[in-house]
N, C-alpha and C positions, 0 to 999 in steps of 0.2 A: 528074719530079714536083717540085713547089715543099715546100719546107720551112718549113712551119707554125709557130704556135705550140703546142707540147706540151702537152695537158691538163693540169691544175696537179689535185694531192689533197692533200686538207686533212685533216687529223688530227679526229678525232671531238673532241679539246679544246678545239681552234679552233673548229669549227663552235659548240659550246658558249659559247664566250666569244660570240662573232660574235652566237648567236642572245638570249643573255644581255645584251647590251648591246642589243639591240633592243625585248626586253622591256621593259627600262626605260622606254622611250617617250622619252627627254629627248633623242635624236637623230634624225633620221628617216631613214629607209635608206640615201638616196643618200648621206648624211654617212659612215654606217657603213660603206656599201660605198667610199668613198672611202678612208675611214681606215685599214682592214683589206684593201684592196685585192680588192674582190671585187665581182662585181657586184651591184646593186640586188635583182636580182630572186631572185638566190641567197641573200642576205638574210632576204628575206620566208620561202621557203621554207624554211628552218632554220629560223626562229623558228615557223614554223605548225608543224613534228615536234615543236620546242621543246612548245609547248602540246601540242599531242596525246598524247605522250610523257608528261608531266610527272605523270598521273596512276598510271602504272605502277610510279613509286617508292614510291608508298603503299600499296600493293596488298599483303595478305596480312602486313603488317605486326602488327593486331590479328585478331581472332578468335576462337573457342572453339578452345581448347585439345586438343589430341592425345589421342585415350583412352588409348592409350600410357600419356602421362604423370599420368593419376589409377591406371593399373594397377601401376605402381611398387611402391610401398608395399607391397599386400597379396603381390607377389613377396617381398619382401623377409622380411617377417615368416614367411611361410611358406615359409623356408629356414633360417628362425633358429629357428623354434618344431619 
């Protein structure tokens, strides 16, 4: 058996940066896959999860409020009173 190249893995940061500087637009892939040593087309696809992804940071940030936390209160008082 011939000895290959060893698949290479890239840390979820790097993908990040990688797909982060593609977003920008002011490169175009093949520069970035040069720069970062990666290929072209691995590029693209991190930056497409990039966008995909990108809306799930926002998710569940606002909302209507836990009943929970308007039920507080009247616990409160009716352990004091």
């Amino acid at each position: 058996m011939s000895e290959g190249k060893k698949r290479k893995f890239h840390t979820p940061e790097f993908k990040a940066k990688v797909a982060l500087e593609a977003l920008r637009g002011i490169k175009t892939l093949n520069e970035i896959g040069q720069e970062f040593g990666v290929h072209p087309i691995t590029v693209g696809h991190w930056k497409k999860e990039l966008q995909e992804q990108a809306k799930t940071l926002f998710e569940g940030k606002r909302g209507p409020t836990p009943i929970a936390a308007h039920r507080e209160p009247e616990l409160l008082y009716s352990e004091i009173g």
